[in-house]
N, C-alpha and C positions, 0 to 999 in steps of 0.2 A: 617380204621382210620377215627374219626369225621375231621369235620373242624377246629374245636376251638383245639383240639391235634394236627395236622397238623401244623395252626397258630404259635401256641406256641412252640411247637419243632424246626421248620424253625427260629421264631426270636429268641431262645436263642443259635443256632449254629450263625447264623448274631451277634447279640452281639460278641460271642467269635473270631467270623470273623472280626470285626470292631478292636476292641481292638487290637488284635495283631498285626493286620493291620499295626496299625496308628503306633506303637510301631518300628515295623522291616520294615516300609517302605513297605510291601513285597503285602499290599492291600489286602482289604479280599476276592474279586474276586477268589484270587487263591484258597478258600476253599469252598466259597460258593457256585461256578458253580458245581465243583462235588459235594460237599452237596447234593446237587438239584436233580443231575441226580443220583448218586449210590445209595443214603438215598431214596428219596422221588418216582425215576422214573420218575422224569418233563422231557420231553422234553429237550435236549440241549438245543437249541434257545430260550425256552424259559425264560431257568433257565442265559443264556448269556444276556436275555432284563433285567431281575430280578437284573441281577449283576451289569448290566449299571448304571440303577437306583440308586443303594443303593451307587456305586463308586461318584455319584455324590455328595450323602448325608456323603458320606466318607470324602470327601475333606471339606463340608463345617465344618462340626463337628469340625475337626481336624487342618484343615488350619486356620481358622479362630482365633484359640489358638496360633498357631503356630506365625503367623504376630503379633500378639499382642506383642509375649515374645521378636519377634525381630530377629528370630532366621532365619525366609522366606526371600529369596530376590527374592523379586517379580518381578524385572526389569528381570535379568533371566528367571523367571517364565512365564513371557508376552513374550518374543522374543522368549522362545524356542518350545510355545505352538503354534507359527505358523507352525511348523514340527510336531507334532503330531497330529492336527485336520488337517492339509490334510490326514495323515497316515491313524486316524482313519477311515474318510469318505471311503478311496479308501481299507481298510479292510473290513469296514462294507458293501461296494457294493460288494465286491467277497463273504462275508457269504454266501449269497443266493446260488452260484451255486456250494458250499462244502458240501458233505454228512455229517453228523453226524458222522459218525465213523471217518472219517478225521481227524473234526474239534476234536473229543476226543482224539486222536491220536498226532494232532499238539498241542494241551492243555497241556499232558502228557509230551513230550517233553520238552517244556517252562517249566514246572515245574521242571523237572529234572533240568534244565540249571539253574534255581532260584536257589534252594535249595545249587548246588554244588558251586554256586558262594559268598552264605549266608557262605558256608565256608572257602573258598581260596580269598574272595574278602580285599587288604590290604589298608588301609584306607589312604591318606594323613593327616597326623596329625600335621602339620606347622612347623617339626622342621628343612626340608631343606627347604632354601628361596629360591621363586619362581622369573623368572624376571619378569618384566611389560611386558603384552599383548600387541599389539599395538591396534586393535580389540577390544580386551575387556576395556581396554581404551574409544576408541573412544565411544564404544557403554553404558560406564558406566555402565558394570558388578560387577565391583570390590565392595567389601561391608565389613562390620563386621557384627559381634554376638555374645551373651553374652559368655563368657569364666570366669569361676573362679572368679565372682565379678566383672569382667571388659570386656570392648569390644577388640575383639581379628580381627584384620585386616588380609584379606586373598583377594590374586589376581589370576583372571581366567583365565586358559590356556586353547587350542588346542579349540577353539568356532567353528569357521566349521565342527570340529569331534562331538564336543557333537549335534551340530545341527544336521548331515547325522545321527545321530545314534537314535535322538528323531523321525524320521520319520516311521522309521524301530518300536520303542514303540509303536508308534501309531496306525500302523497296525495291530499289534499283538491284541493293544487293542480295534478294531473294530471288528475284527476275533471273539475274545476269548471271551470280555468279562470283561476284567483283565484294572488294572488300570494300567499294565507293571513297577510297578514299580521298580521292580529290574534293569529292562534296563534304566530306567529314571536315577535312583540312580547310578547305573556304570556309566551311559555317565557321569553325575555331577561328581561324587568322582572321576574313574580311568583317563578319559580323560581330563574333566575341572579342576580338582583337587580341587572342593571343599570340606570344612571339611566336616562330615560324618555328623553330626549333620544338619547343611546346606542342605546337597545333600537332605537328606531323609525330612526334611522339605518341602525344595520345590519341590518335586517329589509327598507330599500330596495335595499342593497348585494347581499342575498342574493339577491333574488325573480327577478333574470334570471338567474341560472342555473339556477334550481328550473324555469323558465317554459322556458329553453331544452332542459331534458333531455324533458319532456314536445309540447314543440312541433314535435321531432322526429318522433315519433310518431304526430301529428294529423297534419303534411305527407306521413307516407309514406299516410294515408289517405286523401287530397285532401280534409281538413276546410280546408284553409285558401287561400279565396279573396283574390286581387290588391284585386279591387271594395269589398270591407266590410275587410281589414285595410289596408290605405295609409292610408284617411283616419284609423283609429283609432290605427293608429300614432303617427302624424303629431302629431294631436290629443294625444295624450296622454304624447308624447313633450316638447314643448312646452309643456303643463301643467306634470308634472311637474318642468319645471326652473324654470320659472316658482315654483313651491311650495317648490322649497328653497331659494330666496333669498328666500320671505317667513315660515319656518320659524322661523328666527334669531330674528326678533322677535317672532312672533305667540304668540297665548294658546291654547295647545295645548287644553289641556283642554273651552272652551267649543268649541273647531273641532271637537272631537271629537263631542259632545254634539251640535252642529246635525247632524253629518254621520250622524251613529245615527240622531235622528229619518228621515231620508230613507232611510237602507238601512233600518230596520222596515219602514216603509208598503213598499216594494220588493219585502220579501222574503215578506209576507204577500201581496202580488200575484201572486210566483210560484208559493207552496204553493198558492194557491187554481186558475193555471193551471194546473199542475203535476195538481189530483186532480181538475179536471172534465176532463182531456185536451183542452187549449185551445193547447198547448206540440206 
């Protein structure tokens, strides 16, 4: 295979990884790292620096729409991104001394857990009221978002939980690779009980800097090649923004559900590379 085929193959799976990304919250990490390694044969590590990269460009793409419409509450977004960049850091220092077939193994897993929670996961949709946090209060969590022509008021619960649970993301997303955002999205939605709209917003707002504290770390190792991250970048930076301008409208729930079948079959591809040492 040339390079300029290479190139171009890598960015239109990124494209398709951005886009849906941004869409189901679910971050293209989760297709692009085995993209990387089952499609192309990269290196794990390398194809996990590749995915740092492009999750950063994920978030700008996409976040950046997202704040605009109103939809991100960033106060959130800032206090709970102090539990994910330690996560990621103390993820990304134990990468080095995990084998490759681990790290495809514990990848695999995570996915399986995404995918099956893409369908059991039930949304708070504001029509029991919540009481006042005291917490979330103090700390000025509480926000609105556009809802049906108007702003729709919603209050944060259980902030210690979503917080212990951002740290545990962050990990994962040092490890892996992955913007985590399925874990990000559950701690918001099941634990803080924000709307789904909400959660998955600022779960794209977050993931570049969770992605940035760890991608630090892959660079000082030379995991992260010009050749495999530009085009993913690129790709998936462009999705991305593409997916938060068809967010607005689109039927989350079924986007989710197609995009789970595809990360299972994925992620049982890579448990299986992962334990014959094929990765």
């Amino acid at each position: 295979m040339s390079i300029l085929v290479f190139v171009g193959l890598v960015w239109l799976i990124s494209f398709v990884a951005g886009f849906f990304g941004s869409l189901t919250g679910l971050g293209g990490g989760a297709v692009i790292v085995p993209a990387l390694s089952l499609l192309f044969g990269v290196d794990i590590r390398y194809a996990i620096g590749a995915s740092l990269v492009s999750i950063i460009a994920t978030s700008s793409g996409a976040a950046s729409a997202y704040v605009r419409e109103g939809y991100t509450n960033i106060r959130i977004g800032m206090f709970l991104e102090i539990a994910t960049t330690f996560g990621a850091l103390f993820g990304a220092a134990i990468a080095e001394h995990v084998s490759t077939q681990a790290i495809a193994i514990v990848f695999g897993v995570f996915l399986v857990y995404s995918a099956v929670q893409s369908f059991l996961l039930i949304h708070h949709d504001g029509s029991i009221p919540l009481p006042q946090n005291a917490l979330a209060t103090r700390l000025k969590l509480n926000g609105e978002y556009p809802s049906g022509g108007r702003s729709e008021s919603y209050l944060v619960q259980n902030v210690p939980a979503g917080f212990g649970m951002m740290f545990g993301a962050g990990a994962l997303s040092g490890l892996l690779g992955v913007g985590s955002g399925p874990l990000k999205v559950i701690a918001m939605d099941r634990a803080m009980k924000l709307p789904f709209k909400v959660s998955t917003t600022t779960s794209n707002f977050m993931i570049g800097v969770t992605a940035a504290a760890s991608a630090g770390v892959y660079l000082s190792r030379g995991y992260i090649q010009p050749v495999v991250t530009m085009p993913v970048m690129t790709g998936v930076l462009i999705g991305a923004f593409i997916g938060s301008k068809v967010l607005i409208r689109a039927q989350v729930p079924l986007l989710r559900k197609i995009f789970a079948v595809v990360i299972l079959f994925i992620a049982l591809e890579m448990i299986y590379n992962g334990m014959t040492g094929r990765l």
